[in-house]
C-alpha positions in Angstrom: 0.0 0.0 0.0 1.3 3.5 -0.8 1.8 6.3 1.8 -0.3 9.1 0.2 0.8 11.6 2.4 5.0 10.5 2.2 4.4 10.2 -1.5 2.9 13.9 -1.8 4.9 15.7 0.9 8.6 13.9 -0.5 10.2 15.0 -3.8 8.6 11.4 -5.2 5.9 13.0 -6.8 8.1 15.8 -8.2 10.3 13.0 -9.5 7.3 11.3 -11.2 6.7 14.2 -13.3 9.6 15.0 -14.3 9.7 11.2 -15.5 5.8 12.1 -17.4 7.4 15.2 -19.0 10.2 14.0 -20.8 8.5 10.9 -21.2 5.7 13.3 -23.5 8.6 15.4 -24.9 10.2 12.4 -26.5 6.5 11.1 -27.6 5.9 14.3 -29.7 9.1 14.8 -30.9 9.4 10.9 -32.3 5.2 11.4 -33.7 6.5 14.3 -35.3 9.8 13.1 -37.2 8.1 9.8 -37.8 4.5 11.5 -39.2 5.5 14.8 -39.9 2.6 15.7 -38.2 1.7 17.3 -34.6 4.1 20.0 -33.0 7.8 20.6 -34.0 9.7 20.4 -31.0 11.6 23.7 -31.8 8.0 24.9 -30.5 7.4 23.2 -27.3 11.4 22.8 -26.4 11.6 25.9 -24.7 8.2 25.7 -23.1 9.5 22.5 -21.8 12.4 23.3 -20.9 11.3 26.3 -18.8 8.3 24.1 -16.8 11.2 21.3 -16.2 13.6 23.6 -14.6 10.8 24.8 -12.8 9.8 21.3 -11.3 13.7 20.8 -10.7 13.7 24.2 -8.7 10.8 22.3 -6.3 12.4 19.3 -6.2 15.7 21.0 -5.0 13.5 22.8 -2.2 12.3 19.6 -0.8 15.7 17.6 -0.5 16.8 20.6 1.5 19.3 21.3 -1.5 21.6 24.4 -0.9 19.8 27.5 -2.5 21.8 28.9 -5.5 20.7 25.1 -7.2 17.2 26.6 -6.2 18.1 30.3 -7.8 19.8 28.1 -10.7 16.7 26.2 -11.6 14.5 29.4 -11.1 16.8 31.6 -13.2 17.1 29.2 -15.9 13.1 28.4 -16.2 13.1 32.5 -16.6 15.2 32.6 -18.9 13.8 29.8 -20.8 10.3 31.3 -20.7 11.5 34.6 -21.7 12.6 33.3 -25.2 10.4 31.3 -26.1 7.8 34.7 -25.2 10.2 36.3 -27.4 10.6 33.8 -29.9 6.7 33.5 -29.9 5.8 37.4 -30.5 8.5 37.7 -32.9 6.3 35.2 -35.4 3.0 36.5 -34.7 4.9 40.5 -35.7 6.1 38.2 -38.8 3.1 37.1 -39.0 0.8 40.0 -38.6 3.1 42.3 -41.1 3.2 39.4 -43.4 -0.3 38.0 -43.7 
């Protein structure tokens, strides 16, 4: 029987999705070279990449890790997510100005 409570409250369950996520980035990316169809993974990499270091920045809070893994993680998921913003308005100025 599972401990609910040592599961939830223990980096686990953290752990576990991290495992899901990459688990679903390598899905898409191997639909889309095999189809050709779906999303490109140059557009859901950095998306990915941001929410990963974000989980990583948790996961490092509960193992008591020392903090600048913490400010690491957090920087890096910022960063991350800035570009892909970036990256993101960029096309839809392309886009717009282009129709």
């Amino acid at each position: 029987m599972i401990d609910w409570a040592w599961f939830l409250s223990s980096s686990h369950l953290v752990d576990t999705v991290i495992a899901l996520t990459l688990v679903e980035a390598a899905v898409l990316a191997t639909y889309y070279r095999t189809t050709g169809r779906g999303v490109r993974p140059r557009d859901f990499a950095l998306n990915m990449v941001s929410g990963l270091c974000l989980m990583l920045a948790l996961r490092s809070s509960l193992v008591n890790a020392n903090w600048p893994w913490i400010a690491i993680f957090l920087s890096a998921a910022g960063v991350a997510h800035a570009v892909d913003m970036g990256q993101r308005w960029s096309r839809l100025r392309r886009h717009r100005d282009h129709p």
